[in-house]
C-alpha positions as CSV (number, residue, x, y, z in Angstrom):
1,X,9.1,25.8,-7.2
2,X,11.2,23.7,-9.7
3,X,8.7,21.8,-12.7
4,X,9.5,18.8,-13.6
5,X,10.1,17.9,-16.9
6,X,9.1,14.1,-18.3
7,X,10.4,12.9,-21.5
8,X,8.3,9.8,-23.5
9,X,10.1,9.1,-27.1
10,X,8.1,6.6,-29.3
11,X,8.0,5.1,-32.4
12,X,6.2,8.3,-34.8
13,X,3.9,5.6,-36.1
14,X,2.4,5.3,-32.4
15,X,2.5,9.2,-32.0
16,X,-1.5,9.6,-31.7
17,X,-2.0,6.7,-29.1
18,X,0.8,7.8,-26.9
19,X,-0.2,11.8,-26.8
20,X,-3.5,10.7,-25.8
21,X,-2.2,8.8,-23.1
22,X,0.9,11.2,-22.4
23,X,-2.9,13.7,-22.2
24,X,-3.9,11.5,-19.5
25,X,-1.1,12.8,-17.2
26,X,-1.7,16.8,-17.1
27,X,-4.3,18.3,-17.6
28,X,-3.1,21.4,-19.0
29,X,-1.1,20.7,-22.2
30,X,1.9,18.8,-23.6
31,X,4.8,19.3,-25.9
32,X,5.5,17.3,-29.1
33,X,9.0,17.3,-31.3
34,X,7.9,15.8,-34.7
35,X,10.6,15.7,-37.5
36,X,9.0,13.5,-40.0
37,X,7.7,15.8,-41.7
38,X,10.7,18.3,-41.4
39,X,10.8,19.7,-45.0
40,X,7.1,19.8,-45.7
41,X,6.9,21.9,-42.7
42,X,9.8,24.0,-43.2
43,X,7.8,25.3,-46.7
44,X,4.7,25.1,-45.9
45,X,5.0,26.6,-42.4
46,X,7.9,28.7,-41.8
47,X,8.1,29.4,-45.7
48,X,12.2,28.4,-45.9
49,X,13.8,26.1,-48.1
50,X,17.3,26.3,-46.1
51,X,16.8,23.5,-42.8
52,X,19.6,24.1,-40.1
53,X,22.0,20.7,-40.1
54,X,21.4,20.2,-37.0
55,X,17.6,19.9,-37.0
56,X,17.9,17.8,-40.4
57,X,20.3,15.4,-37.9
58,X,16.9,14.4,-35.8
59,X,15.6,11.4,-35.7
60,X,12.5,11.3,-38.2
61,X,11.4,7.8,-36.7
62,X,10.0,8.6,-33.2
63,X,9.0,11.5,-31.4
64,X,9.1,12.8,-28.3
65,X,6.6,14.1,-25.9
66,X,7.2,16.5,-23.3
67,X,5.3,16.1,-20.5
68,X,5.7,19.2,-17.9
69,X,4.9,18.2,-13.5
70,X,3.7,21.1,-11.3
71,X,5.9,21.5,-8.1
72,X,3.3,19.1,-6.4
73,X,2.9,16.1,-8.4
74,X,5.2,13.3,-8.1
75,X,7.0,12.2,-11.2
76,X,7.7,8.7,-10.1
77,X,4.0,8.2,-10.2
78,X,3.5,10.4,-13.5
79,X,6.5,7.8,-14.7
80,X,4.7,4.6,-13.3
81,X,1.2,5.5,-15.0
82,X,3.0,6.5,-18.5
83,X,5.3,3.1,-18.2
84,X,2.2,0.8,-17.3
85,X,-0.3,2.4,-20.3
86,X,2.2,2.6,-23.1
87,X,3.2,-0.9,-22.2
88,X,0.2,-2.2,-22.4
89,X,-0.8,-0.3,-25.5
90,X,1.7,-2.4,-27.0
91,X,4.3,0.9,-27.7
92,X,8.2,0.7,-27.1
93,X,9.0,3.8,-25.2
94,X,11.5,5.3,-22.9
95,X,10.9,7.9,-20.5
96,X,13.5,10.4,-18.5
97,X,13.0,13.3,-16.2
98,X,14.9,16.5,-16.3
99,X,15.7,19.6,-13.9
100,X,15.5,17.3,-10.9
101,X,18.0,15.2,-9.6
102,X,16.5,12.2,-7.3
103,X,17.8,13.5,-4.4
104,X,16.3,17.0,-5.1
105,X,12.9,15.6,-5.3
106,X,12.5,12.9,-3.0
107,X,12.7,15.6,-0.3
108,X,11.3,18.9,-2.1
109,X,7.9,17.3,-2.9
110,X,7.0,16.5,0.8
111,X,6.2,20.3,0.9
112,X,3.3,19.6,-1.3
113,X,2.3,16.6,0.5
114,X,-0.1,17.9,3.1
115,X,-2.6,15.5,5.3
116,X,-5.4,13.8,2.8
117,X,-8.7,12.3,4.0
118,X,-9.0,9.2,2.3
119,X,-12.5,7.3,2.0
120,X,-14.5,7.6,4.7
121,X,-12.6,6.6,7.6
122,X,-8.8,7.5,7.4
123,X,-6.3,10.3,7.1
124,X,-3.2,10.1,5.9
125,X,-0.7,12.4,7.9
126,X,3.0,12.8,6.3
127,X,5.3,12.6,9.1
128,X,7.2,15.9,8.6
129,X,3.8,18.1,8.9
130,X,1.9,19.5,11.5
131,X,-0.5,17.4,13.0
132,X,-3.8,17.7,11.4
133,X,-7.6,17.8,12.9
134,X,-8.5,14.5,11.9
135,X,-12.6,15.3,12.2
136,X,-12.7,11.7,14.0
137,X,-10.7,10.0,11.3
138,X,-8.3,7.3,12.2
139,X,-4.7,8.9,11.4
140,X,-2.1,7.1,9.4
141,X,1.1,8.8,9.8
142,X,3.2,8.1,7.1
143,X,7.1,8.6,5.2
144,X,7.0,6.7,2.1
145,X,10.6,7.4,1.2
146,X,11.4,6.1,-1.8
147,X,8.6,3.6,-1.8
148,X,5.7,4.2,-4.0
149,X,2.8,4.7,-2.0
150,X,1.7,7.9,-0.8
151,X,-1.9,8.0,-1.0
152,X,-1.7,10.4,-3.6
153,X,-1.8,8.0,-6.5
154,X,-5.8,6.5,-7.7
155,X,-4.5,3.0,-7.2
156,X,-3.5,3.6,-3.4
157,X,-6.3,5.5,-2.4
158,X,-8.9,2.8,-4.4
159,X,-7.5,0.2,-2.6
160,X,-8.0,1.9,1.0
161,X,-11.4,2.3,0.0
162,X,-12.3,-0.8,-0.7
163,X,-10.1,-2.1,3.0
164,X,-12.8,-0.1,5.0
165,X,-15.2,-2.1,3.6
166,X,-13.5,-5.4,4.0
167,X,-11.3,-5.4,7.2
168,X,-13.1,-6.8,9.8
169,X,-11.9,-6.7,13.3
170,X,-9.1,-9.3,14.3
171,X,-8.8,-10.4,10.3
172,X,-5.1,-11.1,8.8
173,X,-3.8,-9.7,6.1
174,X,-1.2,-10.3,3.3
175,X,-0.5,-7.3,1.4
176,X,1.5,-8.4,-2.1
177,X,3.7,-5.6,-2.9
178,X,3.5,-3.1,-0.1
179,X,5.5,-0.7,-1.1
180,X,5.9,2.0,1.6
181,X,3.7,-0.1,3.8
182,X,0.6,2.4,3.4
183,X,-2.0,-0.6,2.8
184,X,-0.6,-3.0,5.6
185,X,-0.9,-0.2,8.2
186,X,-4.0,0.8,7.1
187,X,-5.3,-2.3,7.4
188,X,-4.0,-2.7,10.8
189,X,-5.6,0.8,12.2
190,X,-8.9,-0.1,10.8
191,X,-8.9,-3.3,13.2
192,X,-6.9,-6.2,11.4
193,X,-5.1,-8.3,13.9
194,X,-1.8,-8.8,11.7
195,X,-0.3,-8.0,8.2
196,X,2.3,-9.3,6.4
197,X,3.8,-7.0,3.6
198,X,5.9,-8.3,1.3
199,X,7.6,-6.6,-1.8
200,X,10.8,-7.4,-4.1
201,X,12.6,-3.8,-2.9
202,X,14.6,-4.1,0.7
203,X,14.0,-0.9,0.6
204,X,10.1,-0.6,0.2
205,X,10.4,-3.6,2.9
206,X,12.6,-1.5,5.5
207,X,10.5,1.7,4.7
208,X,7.1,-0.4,5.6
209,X,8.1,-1.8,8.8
210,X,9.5,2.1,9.8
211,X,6.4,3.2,8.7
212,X,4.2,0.3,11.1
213,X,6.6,1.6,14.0
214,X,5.5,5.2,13.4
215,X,1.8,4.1,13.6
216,X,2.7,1.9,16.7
217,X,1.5,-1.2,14.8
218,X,5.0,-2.6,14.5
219,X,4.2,-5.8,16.6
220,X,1.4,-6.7,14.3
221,X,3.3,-6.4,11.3
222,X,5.5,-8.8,9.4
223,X,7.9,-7.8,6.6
224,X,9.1,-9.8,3.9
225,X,11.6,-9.5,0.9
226,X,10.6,-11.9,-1.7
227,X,9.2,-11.4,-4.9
228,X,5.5,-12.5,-4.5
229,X,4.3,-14.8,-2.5
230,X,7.5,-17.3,-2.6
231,X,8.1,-16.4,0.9
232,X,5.0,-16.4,2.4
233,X,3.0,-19.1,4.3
234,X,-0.3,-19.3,6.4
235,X,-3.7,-18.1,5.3
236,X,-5.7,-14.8,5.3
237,X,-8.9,-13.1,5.4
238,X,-7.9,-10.5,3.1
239,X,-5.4,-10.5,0.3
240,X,-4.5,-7.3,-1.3
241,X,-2.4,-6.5,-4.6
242,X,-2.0,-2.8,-5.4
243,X,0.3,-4.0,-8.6
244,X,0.5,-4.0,-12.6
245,X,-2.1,-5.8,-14.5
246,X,0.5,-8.9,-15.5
247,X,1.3,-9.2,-12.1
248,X,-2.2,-10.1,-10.9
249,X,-2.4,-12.1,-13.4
250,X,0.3,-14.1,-12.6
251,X,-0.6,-14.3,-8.7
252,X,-4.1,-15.1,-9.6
253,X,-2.8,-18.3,-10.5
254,X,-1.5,-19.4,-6.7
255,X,-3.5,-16.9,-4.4
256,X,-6.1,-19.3,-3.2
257,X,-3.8,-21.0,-1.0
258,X,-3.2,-18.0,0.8
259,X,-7.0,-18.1,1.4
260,X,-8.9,-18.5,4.7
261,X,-12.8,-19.5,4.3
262,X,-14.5,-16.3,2.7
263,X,-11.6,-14.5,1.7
264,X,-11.8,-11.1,0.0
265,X,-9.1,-10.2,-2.7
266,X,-8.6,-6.8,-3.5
267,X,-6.6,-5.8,-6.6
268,X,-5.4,-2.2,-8.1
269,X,-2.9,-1.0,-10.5
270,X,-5.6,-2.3,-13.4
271,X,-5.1,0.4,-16.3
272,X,-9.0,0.2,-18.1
273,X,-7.4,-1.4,-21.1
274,X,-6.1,-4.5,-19.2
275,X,-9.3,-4.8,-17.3
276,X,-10.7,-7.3,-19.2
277,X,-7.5,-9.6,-19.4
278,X,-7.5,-10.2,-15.6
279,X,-11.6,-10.7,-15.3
280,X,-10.8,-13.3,-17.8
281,X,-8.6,-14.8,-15.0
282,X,-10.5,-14.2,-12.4
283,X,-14.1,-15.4,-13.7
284,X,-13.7,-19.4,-13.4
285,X,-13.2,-19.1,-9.9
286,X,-14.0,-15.7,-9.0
287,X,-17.1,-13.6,-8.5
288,X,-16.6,-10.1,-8.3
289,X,-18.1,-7.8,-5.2
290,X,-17.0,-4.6,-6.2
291,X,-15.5,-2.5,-9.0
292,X,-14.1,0.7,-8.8
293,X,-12.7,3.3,-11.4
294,X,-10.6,6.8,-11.3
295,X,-8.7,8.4,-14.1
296,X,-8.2,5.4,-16.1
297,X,-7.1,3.0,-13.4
298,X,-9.5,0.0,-11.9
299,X,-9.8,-1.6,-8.8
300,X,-11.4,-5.2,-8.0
301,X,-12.5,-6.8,-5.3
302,X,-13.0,-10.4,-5.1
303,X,-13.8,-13.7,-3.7
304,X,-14.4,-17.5,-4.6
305,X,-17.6,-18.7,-6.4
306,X,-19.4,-20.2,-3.1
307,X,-21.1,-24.1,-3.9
308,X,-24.9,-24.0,-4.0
């Protein structure tokens, strides 16, 4: 029942901004070490003129937040959101964990990952639990591994939302950084006819084509290590991008020649404050069909302007 401890040092002069988003995390409270004002406090305070050396050693220039995980959250998502806001807040940052070795919880959290309903058609099953009651839901059945992609995380479960609404029977898909596959095979059990999943991690890409053969949707699936689209060919009906903000932006560029007639493209990993820099990309050719927000993080879906 091991916490996990996140670490965020940062410039002191960005101290506000980055608690507020550190805030964002956890609910229930983090911990700040602030030394610029060591003395001051030391008086005013604790009342003592005499500082131990090794506290008057600390850097006065930064600070750092602590930022404390439950047993059941995952930090490599808790790392991912922090990395992605302060970045785009502008704020130079780095972030360790503590108290838990990779290893450690790679395979300790999958006790707190239990089968989730997800919109209002699938269920996401981790492969080590006991089957659930799906309630008539279509079951995904899923061992992300190292690959982000759980379910857990807004921009996953935002961007299955939005692929019951727009995988149609028999459509093809291209799913741009798929991670642990969780979007490809979704796409695939809600009727697609084939999806290709391609990410920049050999790992991400092995772990998605396990996880295809676990939901018996292994033929239909095509697997590619590439970073983007270099690799890719053919057109599709849906393109999806559960990615950083930048990285949108950049695919926005060459994603219509992926594009079959009436394509829909579906994008997450949007932080709120980076919103507005990929509409900005999107609106000369774009029109947008649906927006959806949770804790910070927005997803789009999108297709090209139609002629009159």
């Amino acid at each position: 029942m091991d916490w996990t401890e996140v670490t965020v040092t940062v410039p002191q002069k960005d101290s506000e901004q980055a608690e507020a988003i550190a805030q964002m995390v956890v609910p229930y409270g983090i911990y700040i070490e602030d030394y610029s004002d060591l003395e001051q406090g030391a008086r005013e305070i604790a009342h003592i003129n005499l500082i131990d050396e090794d506290l008057l050693k600390k850097d006065r220039s930064h600070i750092i937040i602590h930022v404390y995980l439950q047993p059941q959250d995952s930090p490599k998502e808790a790392v991912a959101f922090l990395s992605e806001h302060l970045r785009a807040a502008g704020i130079d940052n780095t972030i360790g964990t503590a108290n838990c070795r990779m290893e450690d919880w790679v395979n300790n959290w999958k006790k707190y990952f239990h089968p989730m309903p997800v919109g209002e058609k699938l269920l996401i099953q981790p492969s080590w639990e006991k089957p659930a009651e799906s309630g008539g839901r279509i079951v995904l059945h899923l061992e992300p591994g190292l690959a982000f992609g759980t379910g857990t995380h807004e921009t996953t479960r935002l961007c299955m939302q939005m692929l019951e609404e727009y995988v149609k029977r028999g459509a093809q898909v291209l799913d741009v950084g798929c991670g642990s596959g969780i979007l490809s095979v979704a796409a695939l059990l809600l009727g697609a006819d084939h999806a290709v999943g391609v990410d920049i991690d050999e790992l991400a890409v092995k772990t998605a084509k396990q996880n295809a053969a676990r939901n018996g949707v292994e033929k239909q699936f095509t697997g590619i290590c590439g970073d983007l689209t270099e690799k890719v060919g053919g057109t599709y009906d849906v393109v999806v991008a559960n990615i950083v903000a930048d990285v949108i932006i950049e695919l926005t560029a060459n994603v219509q020649r992926f594009f079959n007639p009436n394509a829909v493209y579906l994008m997450s990993g949007i932080i709120d404050e980076r919103e507005e820099d990929v509409l900005k990309v999107l609106k000369p050719d774009f029109q947008i069909l649906q927006r959806r927000e949770e804790r910070g993080w927005v997803a789009l879906a999108a297709k090209l302007h139609t002629e009159d």
